[in-house]
DRENPA-3360 file (N, C-alpha, C; in nm, 2 decimals, always signed):
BEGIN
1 = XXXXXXXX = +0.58/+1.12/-12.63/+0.57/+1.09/-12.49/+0.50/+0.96/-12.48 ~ +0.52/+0.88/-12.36/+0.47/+0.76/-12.34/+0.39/+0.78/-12.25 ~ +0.31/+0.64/-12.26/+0.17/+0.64/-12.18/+0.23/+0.66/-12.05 ~ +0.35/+0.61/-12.01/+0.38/+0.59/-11.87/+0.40/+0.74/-11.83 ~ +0.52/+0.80/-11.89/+0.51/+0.94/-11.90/+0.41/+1.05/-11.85 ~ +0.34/+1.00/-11.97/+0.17/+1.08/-11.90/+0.12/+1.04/-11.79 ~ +0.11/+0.94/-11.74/+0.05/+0.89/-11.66/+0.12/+0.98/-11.53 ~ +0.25/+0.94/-11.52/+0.31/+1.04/-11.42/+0.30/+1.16/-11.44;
9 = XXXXXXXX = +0.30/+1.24/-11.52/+0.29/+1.38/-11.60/+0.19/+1.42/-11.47 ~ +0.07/+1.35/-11.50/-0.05/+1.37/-11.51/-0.07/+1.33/-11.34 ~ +0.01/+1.27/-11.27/-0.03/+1.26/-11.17/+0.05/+1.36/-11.04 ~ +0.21/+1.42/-11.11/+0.28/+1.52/-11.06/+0.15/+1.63/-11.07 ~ +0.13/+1.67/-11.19/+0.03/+1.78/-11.23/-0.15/+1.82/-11.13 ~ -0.15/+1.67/-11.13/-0.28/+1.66/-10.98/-0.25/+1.73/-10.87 ~ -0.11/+1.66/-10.84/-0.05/+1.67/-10.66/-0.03/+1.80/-10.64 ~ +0.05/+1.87/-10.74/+0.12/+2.04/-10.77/-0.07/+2.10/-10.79;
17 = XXXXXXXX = -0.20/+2.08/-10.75/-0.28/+2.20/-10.77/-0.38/+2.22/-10.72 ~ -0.39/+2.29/-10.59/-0.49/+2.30/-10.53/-0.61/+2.31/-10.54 ~ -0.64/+2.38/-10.69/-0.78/+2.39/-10.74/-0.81/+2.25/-10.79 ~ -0.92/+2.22/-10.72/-1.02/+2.08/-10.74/-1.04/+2.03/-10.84 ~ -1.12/+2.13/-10.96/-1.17/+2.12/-11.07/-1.00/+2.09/-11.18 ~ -0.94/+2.15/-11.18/-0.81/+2.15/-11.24/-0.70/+2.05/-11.23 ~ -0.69/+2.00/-11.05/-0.64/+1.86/-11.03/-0.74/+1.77/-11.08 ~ -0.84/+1.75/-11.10/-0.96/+1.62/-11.15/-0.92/+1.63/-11.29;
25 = XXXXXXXX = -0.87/+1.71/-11.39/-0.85/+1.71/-11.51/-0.75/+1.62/-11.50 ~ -0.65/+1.67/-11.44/-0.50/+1.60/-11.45/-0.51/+1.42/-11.39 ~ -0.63/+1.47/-11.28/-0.66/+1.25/-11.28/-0.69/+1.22/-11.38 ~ -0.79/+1.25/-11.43/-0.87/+1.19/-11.54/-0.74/+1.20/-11.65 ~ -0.65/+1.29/-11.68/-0.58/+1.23/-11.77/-0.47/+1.09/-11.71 ~ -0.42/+1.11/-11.64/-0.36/+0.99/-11.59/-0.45/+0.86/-11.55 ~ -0.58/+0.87/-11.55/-0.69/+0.75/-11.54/-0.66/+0.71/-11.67 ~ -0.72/+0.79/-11.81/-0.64/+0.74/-11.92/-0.51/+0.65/-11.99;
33 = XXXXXXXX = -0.45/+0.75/-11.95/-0.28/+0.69/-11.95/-0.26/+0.57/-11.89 ~ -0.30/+0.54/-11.78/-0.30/+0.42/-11.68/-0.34/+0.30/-11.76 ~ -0.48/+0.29/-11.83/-0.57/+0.22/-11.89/-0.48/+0.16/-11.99 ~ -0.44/+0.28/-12.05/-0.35/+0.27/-12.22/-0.23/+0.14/-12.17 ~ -0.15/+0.22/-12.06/-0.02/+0.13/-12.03/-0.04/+0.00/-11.94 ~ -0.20/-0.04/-11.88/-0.21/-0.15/-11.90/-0.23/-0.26/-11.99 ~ -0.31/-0.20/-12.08/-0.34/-0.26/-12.22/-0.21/-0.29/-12.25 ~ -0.10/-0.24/-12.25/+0.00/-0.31/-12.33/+0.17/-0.33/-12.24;
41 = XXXXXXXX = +0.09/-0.33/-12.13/+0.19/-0.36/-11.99/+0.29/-0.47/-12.02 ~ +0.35/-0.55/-12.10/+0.45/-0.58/-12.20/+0.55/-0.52/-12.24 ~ +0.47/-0.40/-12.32/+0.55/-0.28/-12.37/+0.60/-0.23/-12.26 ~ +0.50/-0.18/-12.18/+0.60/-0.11/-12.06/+0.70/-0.09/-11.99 ~ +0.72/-0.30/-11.97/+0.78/-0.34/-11.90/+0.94/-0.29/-11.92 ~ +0.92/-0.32/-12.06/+1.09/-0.25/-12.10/+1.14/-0.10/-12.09 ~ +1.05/-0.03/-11.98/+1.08/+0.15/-12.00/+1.17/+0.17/-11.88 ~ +1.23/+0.26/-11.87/+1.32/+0.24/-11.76/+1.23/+0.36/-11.69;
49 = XXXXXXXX = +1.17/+0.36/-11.53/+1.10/+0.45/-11.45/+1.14/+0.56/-11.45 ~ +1.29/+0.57/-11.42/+1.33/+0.68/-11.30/+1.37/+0.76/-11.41 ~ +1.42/+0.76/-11.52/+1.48/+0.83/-11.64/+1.27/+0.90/-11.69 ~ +1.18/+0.83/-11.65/+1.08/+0.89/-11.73/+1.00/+0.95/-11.59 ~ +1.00/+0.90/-11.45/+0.98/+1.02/-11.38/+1.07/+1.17/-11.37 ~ +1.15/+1.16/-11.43/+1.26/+1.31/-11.45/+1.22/+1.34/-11.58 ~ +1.14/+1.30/-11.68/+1.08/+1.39/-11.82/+0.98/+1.38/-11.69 ~ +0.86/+1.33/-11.63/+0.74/+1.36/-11.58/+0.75/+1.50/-11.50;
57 = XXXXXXXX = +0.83/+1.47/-11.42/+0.88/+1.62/-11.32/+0.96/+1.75/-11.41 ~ +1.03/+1.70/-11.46/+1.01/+1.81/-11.58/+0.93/+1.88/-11.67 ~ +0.80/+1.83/-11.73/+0.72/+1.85/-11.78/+0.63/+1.97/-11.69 ~ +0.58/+1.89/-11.55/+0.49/+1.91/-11.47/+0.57/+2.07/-11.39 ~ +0.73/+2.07/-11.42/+0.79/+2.21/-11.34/+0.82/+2.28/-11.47 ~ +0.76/+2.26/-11.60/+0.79/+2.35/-11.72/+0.74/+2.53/-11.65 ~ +0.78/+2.62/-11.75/+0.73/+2.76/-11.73/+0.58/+2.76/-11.73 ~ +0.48/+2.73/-11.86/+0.40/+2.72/-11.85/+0.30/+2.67/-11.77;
65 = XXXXXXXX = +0.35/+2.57/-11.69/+0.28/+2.50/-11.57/+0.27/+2.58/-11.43 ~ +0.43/+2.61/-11.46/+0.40/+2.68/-11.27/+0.33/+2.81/-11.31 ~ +0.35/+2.86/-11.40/+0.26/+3.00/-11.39/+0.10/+3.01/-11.37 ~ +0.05/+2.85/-11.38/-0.10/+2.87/-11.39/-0.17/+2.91/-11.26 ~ -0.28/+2.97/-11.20/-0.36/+3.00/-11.07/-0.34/+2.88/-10.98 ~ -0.31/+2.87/-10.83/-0.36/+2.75/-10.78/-0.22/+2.66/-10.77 ~ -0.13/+2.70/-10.83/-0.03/+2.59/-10.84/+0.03/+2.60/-10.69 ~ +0.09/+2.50/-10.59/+0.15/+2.47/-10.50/+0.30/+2.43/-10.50;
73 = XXXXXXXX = +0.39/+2.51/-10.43/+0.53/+2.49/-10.47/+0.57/+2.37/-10.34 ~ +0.59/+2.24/-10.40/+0.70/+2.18/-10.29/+0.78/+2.08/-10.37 ~ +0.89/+2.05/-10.30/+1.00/+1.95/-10.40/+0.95/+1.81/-10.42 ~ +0.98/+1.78/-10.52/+0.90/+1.61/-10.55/+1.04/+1.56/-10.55 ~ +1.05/+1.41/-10.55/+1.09/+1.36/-10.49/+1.18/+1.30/-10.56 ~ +1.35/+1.25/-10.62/+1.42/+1.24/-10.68/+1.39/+1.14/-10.75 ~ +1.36/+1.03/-10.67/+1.34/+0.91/-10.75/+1.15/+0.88/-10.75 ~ +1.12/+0.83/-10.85/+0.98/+0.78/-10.88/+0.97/+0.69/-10.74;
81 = XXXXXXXX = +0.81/+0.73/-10.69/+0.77/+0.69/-10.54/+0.68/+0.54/-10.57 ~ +0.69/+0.49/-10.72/+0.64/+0.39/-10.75/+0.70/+0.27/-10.82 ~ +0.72/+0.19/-10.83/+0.75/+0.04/-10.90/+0.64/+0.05/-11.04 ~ +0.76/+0.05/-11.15/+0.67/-0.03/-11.26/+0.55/-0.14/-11.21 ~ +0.58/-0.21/-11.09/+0.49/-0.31/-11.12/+0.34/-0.28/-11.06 ~ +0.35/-0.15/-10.97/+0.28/-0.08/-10.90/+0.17/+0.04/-11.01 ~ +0.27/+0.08/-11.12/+0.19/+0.16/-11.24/+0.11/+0.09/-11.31 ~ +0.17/-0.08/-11.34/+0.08/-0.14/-11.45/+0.01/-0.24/-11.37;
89 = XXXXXXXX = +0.00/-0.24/-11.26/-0.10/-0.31/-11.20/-0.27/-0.25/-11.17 ~ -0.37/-0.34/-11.28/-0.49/-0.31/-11.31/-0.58/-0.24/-11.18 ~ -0.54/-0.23/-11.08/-0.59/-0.18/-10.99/-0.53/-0.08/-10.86 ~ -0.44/-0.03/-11.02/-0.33/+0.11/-10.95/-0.47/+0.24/-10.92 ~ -0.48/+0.31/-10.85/-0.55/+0.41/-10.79/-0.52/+0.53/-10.76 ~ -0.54/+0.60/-10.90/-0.51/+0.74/-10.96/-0.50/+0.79/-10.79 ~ -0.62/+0.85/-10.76/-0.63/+0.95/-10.60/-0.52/+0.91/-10.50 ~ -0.51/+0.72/-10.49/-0.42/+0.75/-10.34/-0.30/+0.79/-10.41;
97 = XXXXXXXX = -0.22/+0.73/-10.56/-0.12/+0.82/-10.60/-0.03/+0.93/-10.60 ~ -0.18/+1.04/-10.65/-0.16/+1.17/-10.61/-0.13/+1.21/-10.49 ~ -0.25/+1.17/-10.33/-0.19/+1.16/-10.21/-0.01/+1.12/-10.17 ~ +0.00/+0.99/-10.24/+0.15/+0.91/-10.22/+0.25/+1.06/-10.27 ~ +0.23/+1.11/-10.39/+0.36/+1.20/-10.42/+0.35/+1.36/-10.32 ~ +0.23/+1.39/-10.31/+0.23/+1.48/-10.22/+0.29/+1.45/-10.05 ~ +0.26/+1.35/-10.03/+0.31/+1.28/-9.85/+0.47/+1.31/-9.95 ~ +0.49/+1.26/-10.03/+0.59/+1.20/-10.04/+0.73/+1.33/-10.08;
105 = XXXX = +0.64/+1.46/-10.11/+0.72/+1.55/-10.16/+0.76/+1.64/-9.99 ~ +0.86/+1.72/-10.05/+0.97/+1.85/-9.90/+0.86/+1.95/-9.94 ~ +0.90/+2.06/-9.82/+0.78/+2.14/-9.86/+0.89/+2.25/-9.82 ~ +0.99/+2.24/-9.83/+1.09/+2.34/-9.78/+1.08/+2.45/-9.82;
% end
């Protein structure tokens, strides 16, 4: 899995959970992830988004995930709600992120 990966993983995983304590894990792992894929935001550059927001959304809609306490059901969003240049920029901000994909998800 790639940092970028994670980073989205980790930020679908926030938006999808209403318990406080349990969404702050999933920032803090995507604060990580974030850090890592600016360190080598070069590397990044060559990953293609939209093919690794569909492993992120898949990951984050695995069996084991929706089953946990607290999880929130609504549709995320087909295409990644972000620009590579928006992930590797040193002053991307885990919280309004999470906000962005929740605004940004159907609640059908």
């Amino acid at each position: 899995m790639t940092n970028l990966q994670t980073l989205l993983a980790g930020l679908v995983k926030a938006a999808l959970i209403s318990n406080d304590a349990e969404s702050l894990r999933w920032r803090e792992e995507a604060r990580r992830a974030h850090a890592a894929l600016v360190s080598d935001a070069d590397a990044a550059r060559t990953l293609k988004i939209d093919g690794i927001w569909t492993l992120a959304v898949r990951e984050a809609e695995s069996p084991e995930f929706q089953a946990r306490e607290g999880r929130v059901s609504f549709g995320l969003p087909p295409a990644c709600p972000f620009t590579l240049d928006d992930l590797i920029d040193p002053g991307f901000d885990v919280d309004l992120a999470v906000e962005r994909i929740v605004g940004s998800a159907s609640t059908g």
